[in-house]
C-alpha positions in Angstrom: 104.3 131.6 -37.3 101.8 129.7 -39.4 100.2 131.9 -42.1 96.6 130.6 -42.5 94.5 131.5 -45.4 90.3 131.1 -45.4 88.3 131.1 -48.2 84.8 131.7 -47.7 85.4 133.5 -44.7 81.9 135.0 -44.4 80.3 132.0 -43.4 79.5 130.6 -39.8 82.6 128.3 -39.6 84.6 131.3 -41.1 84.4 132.9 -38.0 84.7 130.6 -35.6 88.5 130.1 -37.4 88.8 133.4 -36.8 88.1 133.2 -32.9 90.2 130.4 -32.6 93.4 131.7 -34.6 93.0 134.9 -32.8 94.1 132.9 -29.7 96.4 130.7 -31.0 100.2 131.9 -30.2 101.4 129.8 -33.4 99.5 130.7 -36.3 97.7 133.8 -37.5 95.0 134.6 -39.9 97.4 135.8 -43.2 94.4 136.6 -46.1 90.8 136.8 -46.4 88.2 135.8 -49.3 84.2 135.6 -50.0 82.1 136.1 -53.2 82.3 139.3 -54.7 78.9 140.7 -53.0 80.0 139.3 -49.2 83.7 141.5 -49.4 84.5 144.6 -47.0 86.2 145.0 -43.9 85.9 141.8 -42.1 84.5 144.1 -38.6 82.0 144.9 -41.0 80.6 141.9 -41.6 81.3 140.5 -38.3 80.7 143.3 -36.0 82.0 141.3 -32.9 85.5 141.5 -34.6 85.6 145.6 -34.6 89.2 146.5 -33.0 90.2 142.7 -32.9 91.1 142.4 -36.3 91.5 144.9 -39.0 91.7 143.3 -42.4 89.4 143.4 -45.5 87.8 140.1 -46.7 88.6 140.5 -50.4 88.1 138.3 -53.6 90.1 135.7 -54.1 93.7 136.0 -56.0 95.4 132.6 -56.2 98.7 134.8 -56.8 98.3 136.5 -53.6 97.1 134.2 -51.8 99.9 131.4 -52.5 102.5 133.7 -51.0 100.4 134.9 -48.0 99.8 131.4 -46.9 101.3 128.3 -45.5 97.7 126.5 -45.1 94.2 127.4 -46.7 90.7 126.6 -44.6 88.7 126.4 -47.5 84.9 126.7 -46.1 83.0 126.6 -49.1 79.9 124.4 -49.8 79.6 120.5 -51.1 80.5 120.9 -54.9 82.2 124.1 -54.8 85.2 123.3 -53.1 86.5 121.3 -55.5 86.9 123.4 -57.8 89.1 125.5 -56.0 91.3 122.7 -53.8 93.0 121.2 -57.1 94.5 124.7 -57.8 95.5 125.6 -53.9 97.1 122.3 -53.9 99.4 122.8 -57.2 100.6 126.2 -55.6 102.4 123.8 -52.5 99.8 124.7 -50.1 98.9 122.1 -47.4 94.8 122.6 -47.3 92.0 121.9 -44.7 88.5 121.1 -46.8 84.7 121.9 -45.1 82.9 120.4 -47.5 81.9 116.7 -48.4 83.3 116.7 -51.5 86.7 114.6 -50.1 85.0 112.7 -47.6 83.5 110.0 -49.2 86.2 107.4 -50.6 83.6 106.2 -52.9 82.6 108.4 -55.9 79.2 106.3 -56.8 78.3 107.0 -53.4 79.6 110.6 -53.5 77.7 111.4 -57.0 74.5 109.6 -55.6 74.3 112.0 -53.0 75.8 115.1 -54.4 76.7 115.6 -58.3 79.8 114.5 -60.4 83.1 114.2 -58.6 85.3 116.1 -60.9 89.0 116.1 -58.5 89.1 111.8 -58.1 92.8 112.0 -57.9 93.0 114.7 -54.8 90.3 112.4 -53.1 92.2 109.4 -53.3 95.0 111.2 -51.4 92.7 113.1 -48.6 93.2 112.0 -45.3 89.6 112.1 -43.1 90.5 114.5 -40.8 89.2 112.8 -37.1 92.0 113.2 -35.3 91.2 110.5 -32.4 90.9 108.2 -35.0 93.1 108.9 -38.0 95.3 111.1 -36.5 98.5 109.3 -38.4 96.8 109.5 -42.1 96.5 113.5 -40.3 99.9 113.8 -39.8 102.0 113.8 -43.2 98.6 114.7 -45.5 98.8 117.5 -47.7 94.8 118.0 -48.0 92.5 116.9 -44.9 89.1 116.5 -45.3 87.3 117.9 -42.2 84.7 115.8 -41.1 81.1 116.6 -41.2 79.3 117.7 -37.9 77.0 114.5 -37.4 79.7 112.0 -37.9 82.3 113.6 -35.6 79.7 113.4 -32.8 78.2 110.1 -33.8 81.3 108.5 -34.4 82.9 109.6 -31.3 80.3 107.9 -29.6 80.6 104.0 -30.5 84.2 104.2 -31.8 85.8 102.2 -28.8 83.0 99.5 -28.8 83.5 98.9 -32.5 87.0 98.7 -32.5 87.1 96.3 -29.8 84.2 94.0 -31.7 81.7 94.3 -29.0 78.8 95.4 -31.1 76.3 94.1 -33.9 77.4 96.0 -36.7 74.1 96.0 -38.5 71.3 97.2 -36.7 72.9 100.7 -35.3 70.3 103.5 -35.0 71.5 107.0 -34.7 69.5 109.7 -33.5 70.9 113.5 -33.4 69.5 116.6 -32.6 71.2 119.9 -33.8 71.0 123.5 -33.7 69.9 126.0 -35.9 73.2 127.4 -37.1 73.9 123.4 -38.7 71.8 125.0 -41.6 74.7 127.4 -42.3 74.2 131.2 -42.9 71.6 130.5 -45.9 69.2 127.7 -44.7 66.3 126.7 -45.9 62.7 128.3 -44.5 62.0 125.2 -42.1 65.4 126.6 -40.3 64.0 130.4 -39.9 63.1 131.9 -36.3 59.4 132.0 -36.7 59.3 128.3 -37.8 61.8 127.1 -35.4 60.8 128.9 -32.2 59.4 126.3 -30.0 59.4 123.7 -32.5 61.5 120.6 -33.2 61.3 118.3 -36.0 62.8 115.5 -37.8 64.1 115.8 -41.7 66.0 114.3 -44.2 64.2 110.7 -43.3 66.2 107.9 -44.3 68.3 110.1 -46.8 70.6 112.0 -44.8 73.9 112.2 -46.9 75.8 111.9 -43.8 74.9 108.4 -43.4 77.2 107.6 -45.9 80.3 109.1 -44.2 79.5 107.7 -40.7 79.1 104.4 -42.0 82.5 104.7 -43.8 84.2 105.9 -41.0 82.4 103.2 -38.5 83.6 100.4 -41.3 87.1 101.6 -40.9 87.3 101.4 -37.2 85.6 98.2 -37.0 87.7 96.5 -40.2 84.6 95.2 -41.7 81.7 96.5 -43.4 79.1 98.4 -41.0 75.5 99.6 -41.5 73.7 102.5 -39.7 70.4 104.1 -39.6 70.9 107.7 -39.1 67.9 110.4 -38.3 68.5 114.0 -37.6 66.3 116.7 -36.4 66.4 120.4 -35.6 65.9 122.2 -32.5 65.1 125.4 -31.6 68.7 126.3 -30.4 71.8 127.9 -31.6 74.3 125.4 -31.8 75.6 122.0 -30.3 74.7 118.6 -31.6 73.3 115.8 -28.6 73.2 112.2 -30.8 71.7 109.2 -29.0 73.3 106.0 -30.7 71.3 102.3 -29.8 74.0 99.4 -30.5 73.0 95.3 -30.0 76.1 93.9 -27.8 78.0 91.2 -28.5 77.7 90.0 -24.9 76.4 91.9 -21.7 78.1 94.4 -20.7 78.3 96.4 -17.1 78.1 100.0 -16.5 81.6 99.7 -15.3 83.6 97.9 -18.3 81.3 100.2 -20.5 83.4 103.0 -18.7 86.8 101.5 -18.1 87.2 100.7 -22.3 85.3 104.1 -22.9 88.4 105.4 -20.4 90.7 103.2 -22.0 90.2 104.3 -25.6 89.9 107.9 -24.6 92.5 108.0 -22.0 95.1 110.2 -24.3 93.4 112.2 -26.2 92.5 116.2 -25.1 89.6 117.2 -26.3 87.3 113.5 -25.8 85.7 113.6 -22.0 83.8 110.6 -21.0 81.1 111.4 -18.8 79.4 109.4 -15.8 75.7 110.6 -16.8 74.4 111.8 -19.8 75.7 114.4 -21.8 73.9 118.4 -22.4 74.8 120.4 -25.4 75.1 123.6 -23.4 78.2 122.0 -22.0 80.7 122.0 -24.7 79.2 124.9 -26.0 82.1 127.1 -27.7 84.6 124.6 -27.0 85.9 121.4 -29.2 85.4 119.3 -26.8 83.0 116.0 -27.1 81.4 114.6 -24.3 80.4 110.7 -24.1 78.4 108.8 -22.3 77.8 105.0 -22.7 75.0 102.8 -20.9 72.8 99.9 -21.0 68.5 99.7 -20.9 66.9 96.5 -22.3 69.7 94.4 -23.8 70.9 97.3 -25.9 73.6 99.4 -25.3 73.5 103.2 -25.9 76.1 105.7 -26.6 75.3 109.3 -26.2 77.7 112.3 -27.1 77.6 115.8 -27.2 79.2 118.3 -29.3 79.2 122.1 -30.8 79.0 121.7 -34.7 80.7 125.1 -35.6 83.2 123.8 -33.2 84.4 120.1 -32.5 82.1 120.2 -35.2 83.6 122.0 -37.9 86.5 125.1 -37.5 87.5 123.4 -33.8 88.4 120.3 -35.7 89.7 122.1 -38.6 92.7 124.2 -36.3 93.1 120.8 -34.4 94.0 119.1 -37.7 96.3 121.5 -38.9 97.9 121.8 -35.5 98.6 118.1 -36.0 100.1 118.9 -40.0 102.1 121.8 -38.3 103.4 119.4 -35.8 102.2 121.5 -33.4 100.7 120.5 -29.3 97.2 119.8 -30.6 95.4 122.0 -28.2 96.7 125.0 -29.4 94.0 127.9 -29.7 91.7 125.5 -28.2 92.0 125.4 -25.0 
């Protein structure tokens, strides 16, 4: 049995790992942590796990921790976690990162868009943890850096027509929507009910420090250098992610080799659907699947996909990538 360990368990994507290892016959939620003022009896501070699971969320104690543990979700913010994965990593545990900080390959990109890097040699070593496209970088890594929300979906989307060279790879626009729980359990007063009810609106224009990481991850699958324009918005929803992604073809395209190399691509792996219409958020809802959909309109082809962030998103991904670690069937607690 897999002992897992989750710092900042309080959080959103803290209990969604919960949920999931709950189900999951291999592997079993070993130790608890949160700040100081967010510690207690985890049914008390998620009320929908009263007489599921009776442990205390306490503060952290590397000690205890290193011998309660095989693997550590660590689901604290950008620039926190690495101050922590260093030390996890020198007790021998294998470790599963939420935050940005060992994402991005470059650290000039990293520190323009968050602070100083202060763990370069860990980065250098994390693999990116999308298992449909890294899943061998996945396999024998010690520290996995869980992809953010908006790429996974994004990604997902034009991933088979940019490793096959059939797109422009300048020119890409990407358009997402998300829901409300993307701002995480502290978000900022545009995310709050009465400004969000019945409302929808872009942000981060042009600066989105998840362009970065998509464009990274496109360049990898393509083997040559790609650039993206990425715009998010907010909706008034709970969760899920819908991203619309406009591509410039190489050479026309029909509806049906769009789908046989979407099938192709996709044909092996569990948790990637490709759809014959467009995708709807409410539809992988709770799950870690991703729906896709690609098409044409006016000489352009566009790639739509569908995800839940806390999910395929975030702590989906997360138990899918240590399954992979723990040589494990990949599914496991996820389907």
């Amino acid at each position: 049995m897999i002992r897992v360990a989750i710092i900042g368990a309080s959080g959103y994507t803290g209990l969604e790992s919960i949920e999931i290892l709950l189900r999951h016959p291999e592997a079993q939620v070993s130790y608890l942590t949160a700040l100081p003022e967010e510690c207690g009896h985890v049914a008390d501070i998620f009320g929908s796990l009263r007489g599921r699971l009776d442990m205390h969320v306490e503060v952290l104690d590397m000690g205890k921790l290193a011998g309660k543990a095989d693997v550590v979700l660590c689901c604290l913010p950008h620039k926190v976690s690495m101050s922590y994965v260093p030390r996890l990593l020198d007790t021998g545990l294998k470790v599963i990162d939420f935050s940005a900080d060992y994402r991005l390959k470059d650290v000039i990109v990293y520190e323009n868009f968050y602070q100083e890097h202060t763990d370069k040699e860990n980065l250098t070593h994390a693999a990116f943890g999308l298992p449909e496209l890294f899943r061998k970088d996945i396999k024998n890594a010690r520290l996995v850096a869980n992809p953010g929300c908006y790429p996974t979906g994004a990604t997902l989307a034009i991933a088979p027509l940019l490793k096959n060279g059939l797109i422009e790879t300048s020119g890409i626009i990407v358009n997402s929507v998300t829901g409300v729980s993307g701002g995480g359990k502290n978000p900022s007063v545009i995310f709050h009910y009465p400004n969000m009810n019945e409302n929808f609106l872009p942000y981060a224009i042009g600066s989105h420090r998840h362009m970065p990481e998509m464009e990274q991850i496109a360049s990898a699958v393509a083997q040559t250098k790609v650039e993206l324009l990425f715009q998010p918005h907010v909706g008034p929803f709970n969760r899920g992610i819908l991203s619309t992604v406009y591509c410039d073809p190489k050479k026309d395209l029909s509806q049906d080799e769009l789908n046989e190399i979407y099938n192709t691509f996709y044909h092996s792996e569990p948790f990637v659907q490709v759809l014959d219409g467009p995708p709807a958020v409410k539809n992988v809802a709770k799950s870690n699947y991703c729906h896709v959909y690609p098409t044409t309109a006016k000489g352009k082809i566009i790639c739509f996909s569908a995800i839940d962030n806390l999910i395929k998103g975030a702590s989906g991904q997360a138990i899918q990538n240590m399954n992979i670690i723990f040589d494990l069937d990949e599914t496991l607690g996820l389907k």
